[in-house]
C-alpha beads as a LAMMPS data file, in Angstrom:
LAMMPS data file: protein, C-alpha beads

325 atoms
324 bonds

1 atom types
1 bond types

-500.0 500.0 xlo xhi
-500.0 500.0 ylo yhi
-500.0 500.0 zlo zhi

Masses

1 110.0

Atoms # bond

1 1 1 -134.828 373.299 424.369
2 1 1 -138.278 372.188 424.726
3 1 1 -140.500 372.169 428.222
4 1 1 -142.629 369.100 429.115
5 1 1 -145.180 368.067 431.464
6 1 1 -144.968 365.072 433.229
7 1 1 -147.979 363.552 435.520
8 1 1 -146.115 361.231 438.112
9 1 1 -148.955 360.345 440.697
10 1 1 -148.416 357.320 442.263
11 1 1 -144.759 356.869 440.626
12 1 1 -143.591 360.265 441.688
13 1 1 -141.458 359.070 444.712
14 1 1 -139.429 356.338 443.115
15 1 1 -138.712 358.763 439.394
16 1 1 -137.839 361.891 441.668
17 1 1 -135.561 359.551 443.643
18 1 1 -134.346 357.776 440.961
19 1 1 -133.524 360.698 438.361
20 1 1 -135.813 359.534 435.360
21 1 1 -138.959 359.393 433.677
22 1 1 -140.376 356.137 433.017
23 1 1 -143.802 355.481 430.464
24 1 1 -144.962 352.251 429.395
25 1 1 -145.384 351.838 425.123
26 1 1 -148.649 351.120 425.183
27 1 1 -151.979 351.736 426.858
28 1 1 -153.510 348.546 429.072
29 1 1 -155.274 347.615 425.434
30 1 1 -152.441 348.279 423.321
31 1 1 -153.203 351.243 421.417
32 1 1 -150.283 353.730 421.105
33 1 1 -150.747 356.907 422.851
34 1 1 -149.218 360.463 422.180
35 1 1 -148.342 361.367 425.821
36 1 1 -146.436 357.804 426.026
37 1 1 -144.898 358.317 422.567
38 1 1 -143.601 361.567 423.670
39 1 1 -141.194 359.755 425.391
40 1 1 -138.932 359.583 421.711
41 1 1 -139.068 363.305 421.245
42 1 1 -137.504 364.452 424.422
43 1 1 -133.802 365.423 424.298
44 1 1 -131.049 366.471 426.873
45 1 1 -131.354 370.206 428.168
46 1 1 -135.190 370.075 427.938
47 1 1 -137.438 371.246 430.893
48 1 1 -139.825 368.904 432.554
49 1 1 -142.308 370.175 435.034
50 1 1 -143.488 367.052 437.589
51 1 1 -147.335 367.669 438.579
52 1 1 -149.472 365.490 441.574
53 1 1 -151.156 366.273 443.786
54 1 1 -152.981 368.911 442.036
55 1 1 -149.667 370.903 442.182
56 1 1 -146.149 371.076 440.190
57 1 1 -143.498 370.005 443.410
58 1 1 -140.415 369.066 441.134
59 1 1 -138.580 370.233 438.045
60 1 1 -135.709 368.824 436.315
61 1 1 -133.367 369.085 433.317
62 1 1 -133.212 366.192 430.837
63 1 1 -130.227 364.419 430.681
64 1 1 -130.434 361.976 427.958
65 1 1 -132.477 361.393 425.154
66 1 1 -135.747 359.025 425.804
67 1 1 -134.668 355.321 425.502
68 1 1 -136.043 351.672 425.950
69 1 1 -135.851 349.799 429.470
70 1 1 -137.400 347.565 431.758
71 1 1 -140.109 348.483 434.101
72 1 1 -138.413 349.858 437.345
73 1 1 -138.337 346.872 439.745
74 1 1 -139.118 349.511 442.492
75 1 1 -142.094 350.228 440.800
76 1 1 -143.462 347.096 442.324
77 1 1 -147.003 346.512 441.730
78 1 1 -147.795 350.411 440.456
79 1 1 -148.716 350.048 437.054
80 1 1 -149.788 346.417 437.297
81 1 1 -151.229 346.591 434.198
82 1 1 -148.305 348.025 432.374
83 1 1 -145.771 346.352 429.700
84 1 1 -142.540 345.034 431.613
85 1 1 -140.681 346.746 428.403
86 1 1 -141.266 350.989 428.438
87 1 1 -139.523 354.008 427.390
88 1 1 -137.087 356.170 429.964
89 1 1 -135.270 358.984 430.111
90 1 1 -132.827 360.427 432.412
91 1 1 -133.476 364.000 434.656
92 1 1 -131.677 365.901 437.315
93 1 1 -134.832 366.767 439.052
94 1 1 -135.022 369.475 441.973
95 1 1 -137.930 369.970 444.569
96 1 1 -139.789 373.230 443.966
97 1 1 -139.426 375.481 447.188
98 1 1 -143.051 376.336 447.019
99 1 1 -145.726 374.165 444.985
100 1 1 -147.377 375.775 441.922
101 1 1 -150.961 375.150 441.409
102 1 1 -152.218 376.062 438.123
103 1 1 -155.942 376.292 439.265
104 1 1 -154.906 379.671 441.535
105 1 1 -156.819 382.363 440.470
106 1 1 -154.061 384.649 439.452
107 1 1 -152.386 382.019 437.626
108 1 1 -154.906 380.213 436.099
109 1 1 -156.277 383.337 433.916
110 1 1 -152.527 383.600 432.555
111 1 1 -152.258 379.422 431.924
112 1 1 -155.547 379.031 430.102
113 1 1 -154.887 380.925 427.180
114 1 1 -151.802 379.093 426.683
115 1 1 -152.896 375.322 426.650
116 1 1 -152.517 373.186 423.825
117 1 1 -155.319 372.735 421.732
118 1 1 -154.362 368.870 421.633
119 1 1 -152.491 366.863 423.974
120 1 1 -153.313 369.157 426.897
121 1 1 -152.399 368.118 430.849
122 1 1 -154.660 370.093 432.134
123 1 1 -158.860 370.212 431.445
124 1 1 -159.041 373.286 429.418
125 1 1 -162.089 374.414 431.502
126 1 1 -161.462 373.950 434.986
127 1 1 -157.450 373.528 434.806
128 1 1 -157.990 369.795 436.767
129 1 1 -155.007 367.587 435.684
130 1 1 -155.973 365.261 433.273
131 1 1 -155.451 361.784 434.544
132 1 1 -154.787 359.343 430.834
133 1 1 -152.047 362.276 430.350
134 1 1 -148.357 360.794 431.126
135 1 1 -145.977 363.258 429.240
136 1 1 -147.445 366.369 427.210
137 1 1 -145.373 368.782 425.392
138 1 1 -145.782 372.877 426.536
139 1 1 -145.505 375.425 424.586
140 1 1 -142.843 377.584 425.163
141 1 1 -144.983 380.121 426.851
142 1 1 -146.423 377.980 429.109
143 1 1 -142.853 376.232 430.126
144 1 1 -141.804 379.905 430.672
145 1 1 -144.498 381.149 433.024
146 1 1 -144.197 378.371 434.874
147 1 1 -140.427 378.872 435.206
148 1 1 -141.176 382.776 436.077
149 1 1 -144.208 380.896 438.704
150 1 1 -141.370 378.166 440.739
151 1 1 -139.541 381.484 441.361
152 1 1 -136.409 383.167 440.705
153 1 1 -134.282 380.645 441.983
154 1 1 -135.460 377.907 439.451
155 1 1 -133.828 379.685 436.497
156 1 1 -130.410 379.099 437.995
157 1 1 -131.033 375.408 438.033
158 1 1 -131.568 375.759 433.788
159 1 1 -128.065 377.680 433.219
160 1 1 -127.204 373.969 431.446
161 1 1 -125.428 372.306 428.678
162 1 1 -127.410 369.885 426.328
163 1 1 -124.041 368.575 425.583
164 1 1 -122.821 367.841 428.785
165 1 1 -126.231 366.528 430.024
166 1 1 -125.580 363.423 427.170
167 1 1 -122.759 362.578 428.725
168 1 1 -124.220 361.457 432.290
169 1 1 -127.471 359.502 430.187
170 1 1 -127.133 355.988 431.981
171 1 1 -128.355 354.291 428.943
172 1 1 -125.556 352.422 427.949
173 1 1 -125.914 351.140 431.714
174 1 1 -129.752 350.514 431.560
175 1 1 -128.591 348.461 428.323
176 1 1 -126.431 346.336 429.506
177 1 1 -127.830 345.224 432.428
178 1 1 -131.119 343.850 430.145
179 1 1 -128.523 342.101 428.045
180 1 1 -126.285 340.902 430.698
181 1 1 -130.206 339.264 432.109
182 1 1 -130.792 337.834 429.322
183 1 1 -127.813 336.085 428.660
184 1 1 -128.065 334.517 432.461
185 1 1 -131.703 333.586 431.138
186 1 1 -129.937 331.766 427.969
187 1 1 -128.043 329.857 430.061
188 1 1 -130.379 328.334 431.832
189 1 1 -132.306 326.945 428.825
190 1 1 -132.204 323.722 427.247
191 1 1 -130.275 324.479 424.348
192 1 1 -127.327 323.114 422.343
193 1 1 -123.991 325.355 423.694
194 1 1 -123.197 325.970 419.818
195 1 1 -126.825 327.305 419.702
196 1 1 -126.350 329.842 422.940
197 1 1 -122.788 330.773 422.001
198 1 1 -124.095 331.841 418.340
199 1 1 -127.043 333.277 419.962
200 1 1 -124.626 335.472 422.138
201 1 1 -122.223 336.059 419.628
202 1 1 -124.761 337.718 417.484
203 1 1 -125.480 340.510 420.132
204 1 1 -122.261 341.511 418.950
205 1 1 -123.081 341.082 415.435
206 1 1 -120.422 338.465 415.212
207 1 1 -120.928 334.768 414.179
208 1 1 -123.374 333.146 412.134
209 1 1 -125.484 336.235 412.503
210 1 1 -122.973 338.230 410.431
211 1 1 -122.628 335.503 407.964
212 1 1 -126.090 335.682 407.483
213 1 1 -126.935 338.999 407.072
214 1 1 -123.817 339.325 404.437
215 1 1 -125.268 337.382 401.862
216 1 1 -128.380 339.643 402.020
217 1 1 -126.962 342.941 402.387
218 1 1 -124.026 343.757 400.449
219 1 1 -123.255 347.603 401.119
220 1 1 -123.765 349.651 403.748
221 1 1 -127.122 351.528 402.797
222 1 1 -126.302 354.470 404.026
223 1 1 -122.886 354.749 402.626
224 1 1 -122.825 352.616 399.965
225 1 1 -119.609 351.150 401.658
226 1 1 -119.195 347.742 400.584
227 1 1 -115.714 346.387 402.033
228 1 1 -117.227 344.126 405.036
229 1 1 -114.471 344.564 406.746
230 1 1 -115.331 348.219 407.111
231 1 1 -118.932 347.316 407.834
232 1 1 -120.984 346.100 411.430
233 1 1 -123.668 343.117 411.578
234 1 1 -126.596 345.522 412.884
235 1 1 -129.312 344.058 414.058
236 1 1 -133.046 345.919 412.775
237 1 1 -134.984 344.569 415.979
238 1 1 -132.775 344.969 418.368
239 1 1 -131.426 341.261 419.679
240 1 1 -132.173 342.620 423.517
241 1 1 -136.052 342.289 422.102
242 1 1 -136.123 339.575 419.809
243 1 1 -136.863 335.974 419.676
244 1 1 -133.726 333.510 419.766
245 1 1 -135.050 332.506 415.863
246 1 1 -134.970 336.914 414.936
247 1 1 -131.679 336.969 416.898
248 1 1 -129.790 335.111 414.151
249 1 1 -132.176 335.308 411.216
250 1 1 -130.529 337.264 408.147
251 1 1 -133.845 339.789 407.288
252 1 1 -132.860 340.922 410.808
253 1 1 -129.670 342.683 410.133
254 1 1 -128.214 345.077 407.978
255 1 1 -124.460 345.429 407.175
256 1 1 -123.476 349.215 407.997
257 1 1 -120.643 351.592 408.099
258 1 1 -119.877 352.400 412.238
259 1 1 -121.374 355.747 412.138
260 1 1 -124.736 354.426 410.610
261 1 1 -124.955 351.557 412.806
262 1 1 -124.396 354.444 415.863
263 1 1 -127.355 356.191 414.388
264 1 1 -129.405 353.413 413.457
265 1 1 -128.844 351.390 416.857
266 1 1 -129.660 354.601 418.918
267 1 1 -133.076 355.140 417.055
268 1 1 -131.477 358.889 415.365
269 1 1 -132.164 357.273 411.559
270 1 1 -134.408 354.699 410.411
271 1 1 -135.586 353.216 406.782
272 1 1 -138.470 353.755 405.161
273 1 1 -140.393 353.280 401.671
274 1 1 -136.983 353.184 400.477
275 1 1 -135.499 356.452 401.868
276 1 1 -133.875 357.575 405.194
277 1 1 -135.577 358.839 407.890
278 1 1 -133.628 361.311 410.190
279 1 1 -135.453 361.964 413.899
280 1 1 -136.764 365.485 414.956
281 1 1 -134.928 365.771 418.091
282 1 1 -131.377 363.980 416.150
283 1 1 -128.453 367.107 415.825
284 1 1 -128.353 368.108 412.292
285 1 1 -124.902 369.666 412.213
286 1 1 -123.672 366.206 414.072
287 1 1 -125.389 364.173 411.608
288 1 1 -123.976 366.322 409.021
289 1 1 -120.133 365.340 410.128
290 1 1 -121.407 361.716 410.128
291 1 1 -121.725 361.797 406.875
292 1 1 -125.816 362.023 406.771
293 1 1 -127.517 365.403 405.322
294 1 1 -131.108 365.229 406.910
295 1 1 -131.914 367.961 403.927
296 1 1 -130.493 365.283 401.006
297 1 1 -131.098 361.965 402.226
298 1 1 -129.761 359.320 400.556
299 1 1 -132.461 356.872 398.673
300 1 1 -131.824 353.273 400.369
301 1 1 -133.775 350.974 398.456
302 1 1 -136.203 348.687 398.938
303 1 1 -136.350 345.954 401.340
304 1 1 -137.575 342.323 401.301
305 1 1 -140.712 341.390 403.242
306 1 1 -139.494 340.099 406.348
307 1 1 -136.743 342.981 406.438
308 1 1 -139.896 345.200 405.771
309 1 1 -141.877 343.741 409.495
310 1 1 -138.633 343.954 411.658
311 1 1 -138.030 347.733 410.412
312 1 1 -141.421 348.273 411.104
313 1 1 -140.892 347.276 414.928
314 1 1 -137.528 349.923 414.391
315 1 1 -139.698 352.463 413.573
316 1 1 -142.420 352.151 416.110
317 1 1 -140.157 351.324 419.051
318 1 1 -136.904 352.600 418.471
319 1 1 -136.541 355.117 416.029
320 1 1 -136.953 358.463 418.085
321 1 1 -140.012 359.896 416.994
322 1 1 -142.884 360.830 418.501
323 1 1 -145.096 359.835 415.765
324 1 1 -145.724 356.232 414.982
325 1 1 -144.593 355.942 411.102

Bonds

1 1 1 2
2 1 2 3
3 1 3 4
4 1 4 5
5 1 5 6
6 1 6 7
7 1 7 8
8 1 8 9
9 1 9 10
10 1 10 11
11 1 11 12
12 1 12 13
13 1 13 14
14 1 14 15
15 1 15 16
16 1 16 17
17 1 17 18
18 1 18 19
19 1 19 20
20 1 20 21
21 1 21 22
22 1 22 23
23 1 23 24
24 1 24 25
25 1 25 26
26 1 26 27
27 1 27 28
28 1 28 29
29 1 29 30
30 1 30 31
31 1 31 32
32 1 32 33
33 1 33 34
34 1 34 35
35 1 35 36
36 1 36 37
37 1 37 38
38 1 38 39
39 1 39 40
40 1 40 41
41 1 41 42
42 1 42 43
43 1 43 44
44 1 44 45
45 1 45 46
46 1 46 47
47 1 47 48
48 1 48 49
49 1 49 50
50 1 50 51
51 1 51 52
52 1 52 53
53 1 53 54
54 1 54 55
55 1 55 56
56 1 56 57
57 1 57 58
58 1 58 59
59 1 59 60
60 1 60 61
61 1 61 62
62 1 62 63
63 1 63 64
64 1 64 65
65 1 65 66
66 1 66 67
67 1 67 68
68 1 68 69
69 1 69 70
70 1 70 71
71 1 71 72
72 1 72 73
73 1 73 74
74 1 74 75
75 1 75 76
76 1 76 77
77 1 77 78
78 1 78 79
79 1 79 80
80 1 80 81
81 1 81 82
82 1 82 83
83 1 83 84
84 1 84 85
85 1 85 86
86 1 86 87
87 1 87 88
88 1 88 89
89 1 89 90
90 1 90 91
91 1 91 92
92 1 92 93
93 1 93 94
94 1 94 95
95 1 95 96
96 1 96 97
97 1 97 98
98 1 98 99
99 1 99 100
100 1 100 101
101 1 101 102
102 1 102 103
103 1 103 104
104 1 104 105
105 1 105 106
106 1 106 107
107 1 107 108
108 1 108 109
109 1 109 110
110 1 110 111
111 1 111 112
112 1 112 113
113 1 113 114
114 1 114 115
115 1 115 116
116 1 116 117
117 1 117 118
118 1 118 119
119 1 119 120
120 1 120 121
121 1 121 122
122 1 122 123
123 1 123 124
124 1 124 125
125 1 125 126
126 1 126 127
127 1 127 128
128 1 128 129
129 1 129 130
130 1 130 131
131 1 131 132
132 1 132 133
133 1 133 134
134 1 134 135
135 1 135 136
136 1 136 137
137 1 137 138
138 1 138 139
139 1 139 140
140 1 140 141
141 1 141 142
142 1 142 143
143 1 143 144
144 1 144 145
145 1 145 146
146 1 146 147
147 1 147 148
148 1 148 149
149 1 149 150
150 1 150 151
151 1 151 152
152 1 152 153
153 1 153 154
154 1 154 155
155 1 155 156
156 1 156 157
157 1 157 158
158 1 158 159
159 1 159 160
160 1 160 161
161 1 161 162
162 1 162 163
163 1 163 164
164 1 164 165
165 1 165 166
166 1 166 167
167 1 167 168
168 1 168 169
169 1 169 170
170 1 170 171
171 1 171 172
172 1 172 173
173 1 173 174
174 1 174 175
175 1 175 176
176 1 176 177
177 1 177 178
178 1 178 179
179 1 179 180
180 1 180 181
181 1 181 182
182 1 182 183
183 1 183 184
184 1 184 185
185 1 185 186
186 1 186 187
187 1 187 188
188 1 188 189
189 1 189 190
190 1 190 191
191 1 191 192
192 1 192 193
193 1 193 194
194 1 194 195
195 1 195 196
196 1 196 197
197 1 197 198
198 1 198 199
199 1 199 200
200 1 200 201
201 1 201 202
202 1 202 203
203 1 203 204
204 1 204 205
205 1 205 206
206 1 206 207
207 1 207 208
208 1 208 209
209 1 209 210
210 1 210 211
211 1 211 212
212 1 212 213
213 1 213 214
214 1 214 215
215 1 215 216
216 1 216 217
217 1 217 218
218 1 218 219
219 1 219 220
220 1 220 221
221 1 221 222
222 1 222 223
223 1 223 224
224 1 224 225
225 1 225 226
226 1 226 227
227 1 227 228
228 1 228 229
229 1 229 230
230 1 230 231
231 1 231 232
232 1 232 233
233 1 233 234
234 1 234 235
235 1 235 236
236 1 236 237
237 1 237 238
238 1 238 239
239 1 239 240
240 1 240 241
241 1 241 242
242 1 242 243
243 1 243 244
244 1 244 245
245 1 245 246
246 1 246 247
247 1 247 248
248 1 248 249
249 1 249 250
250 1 250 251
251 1 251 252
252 1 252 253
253 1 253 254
254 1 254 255
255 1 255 256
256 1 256 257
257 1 257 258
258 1 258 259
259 1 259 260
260 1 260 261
261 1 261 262
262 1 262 263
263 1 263 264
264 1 264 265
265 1 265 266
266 1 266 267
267 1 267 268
268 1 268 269
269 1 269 270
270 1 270 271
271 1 271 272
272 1 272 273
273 1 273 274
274 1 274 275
275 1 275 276
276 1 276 277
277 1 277 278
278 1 278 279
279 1 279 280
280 1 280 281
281 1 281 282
282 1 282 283
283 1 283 284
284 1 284 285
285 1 285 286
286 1 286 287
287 1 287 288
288 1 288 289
289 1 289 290
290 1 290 291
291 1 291 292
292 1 292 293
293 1 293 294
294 1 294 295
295 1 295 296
296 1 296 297
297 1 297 298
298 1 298 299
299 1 299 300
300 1 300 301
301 1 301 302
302 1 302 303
303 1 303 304
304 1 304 305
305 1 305 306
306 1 306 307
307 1 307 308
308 1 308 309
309 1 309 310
310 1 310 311
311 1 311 312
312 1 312 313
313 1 313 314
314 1 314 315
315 1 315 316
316 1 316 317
317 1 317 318
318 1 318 319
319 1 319 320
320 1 320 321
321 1 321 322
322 1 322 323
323 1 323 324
324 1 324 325
């Protein structure tokens, strides 16, 4: 369990409301940023504390792991500037009986000491919230005095299980509804129905996308499994955010066993100068039954150019990590 910051300002209504956190990928000019980023690295049972107005007035537990969505349509014109693509993540928030202001004298000589050194919310020297911070990771300290600081009551709220918090993540919701839009948006273009049935086939990895991506890959990578019929059509950019041409090209998919593709699709492994890469926040003893040891992973090979650029997009926008790689 980890404990998080969040700065909600002007979005604070519709993510208490709502249940989630929601963080563009990008600043207005593009540039990654750490307290968006950290959006990969949070997992179910973690603490986040929700801070405006100068005050933290809502806590939650995480309920899912951070994912890719669409920009809340209540949202409106907050954030005007921000992608229409971001990263969310599901919380069970509850109101704070009494706000906590860090800045109280009693408080604030207990909270100073315990700031990050990078990646703080707060100004180190006058404990003002720091407004380009989104998300910022506490340490555990910190989460823990303010736990103690919301009052006894809060720690009842935290009496959770990780495991069961998974199991309400509205992801696989979230998902489909961006697909299901985009396949209305496919049929209203003017395209050949062989072309938009192959097109929608392939979000399936089914079709002319699978026989495409056969006679590239010919083995699971993971597992070396090399029966196809044993083996899923995965794509590397995922076909809700590629191009129609990426959605069916063959340097866009991988052939891999069912529990790789799970772990691949989801952003818990990703490929890399030739090896595996297993995510921080990914359960090793889980992974472990899957057939992946994070302490001997298996070496992959190398990949083709054009495989190369769509695993880079994997492992900069899906893979769950809060460092770009």
């Amino acid at each position: 369990m980890r404990y998080w910051w969040v700065n909600q300002k002007q979005t604070h209504r519709h993510e208490i409301s709502g249940g989630y956190l929601w963080s563009p990928k990008r600043r207005a000019d593009n540039a990654r940023n750490q307290f968006y980023d950290n959006m990969k690295a949070v997992a179910p049972g973690d603490i986040v504390f929700s801070y405006w107005d100068t005050a933290i007035r809502a806590f939650g537990v995480l309920q899912s792991f951070g994912y890719d969505a669409p920009k809340p349509a209540e949202f409106g014109d907050v954030g005007r500037n921000w992608s229409q693509i971001g990263y969310r993540a599901d919380v069970e928030y509850r109101l704070a009986a009494r706000p906590v202001s860090p800045r109280d004298a009693g408080l604030w000589l207990k909270v100073q000491p315990l700031l990050p050194e990078k990646y703080s919310p707060l100004h180190r020297g006058t404990g003002k919230g720091l407004q380009t911070v989104y998300l910022a990771a506490l340490p555990k300290k910190l989460g823990e005095l303010f736990l103690r600081a919301l009052g006894p009551a809060s720690g009842q709220v935290f009496v959770h299980d990780a495991r069961a918090a998974q199991v309400a993540s509205l992801e696989e919701r979230e998902r489909l509804t961006w697909e299901r839009h985009i396949i209305a948006e496919l049929g209203e273009m003017q395209i050949q129905s062989t072309e938009r049935e192959a097109l929608i086939r392939a979000r399936r990895g089914q079709g002319i996308f699978r026989s495409k991506v056969a006679q590239v890959e010919r083995q699971c990578r993971v597992t070396r499994v090399d029966n196809g019929a044993y083996l899923i059509a995965s794509h590397i950019k995922p076909w809700r955010h590629a191009a129609n041409d990426e959605r069916l090209s063959a340097n866009n998919g991988l052939m891999l066993a069912p529990q790789a593709d799970f772990l691949f699709d989801r952003g818990f492994i990703s490929f890399g100068d030739g090896k595996l890469l297993v995510s921080d926040v990914a359960d090793e003893a889980s992974l472990v039954k899957l057939g992946v040891d994070p302490d001997r992973p298996p070496e992959v090979g190398r990949f083709n150019d054009e495989q190369e650029r769509f695993l880079e997009f994997h492992r900069t926008e899906i893979f769950r990590s809060a460092s770009a790689r």
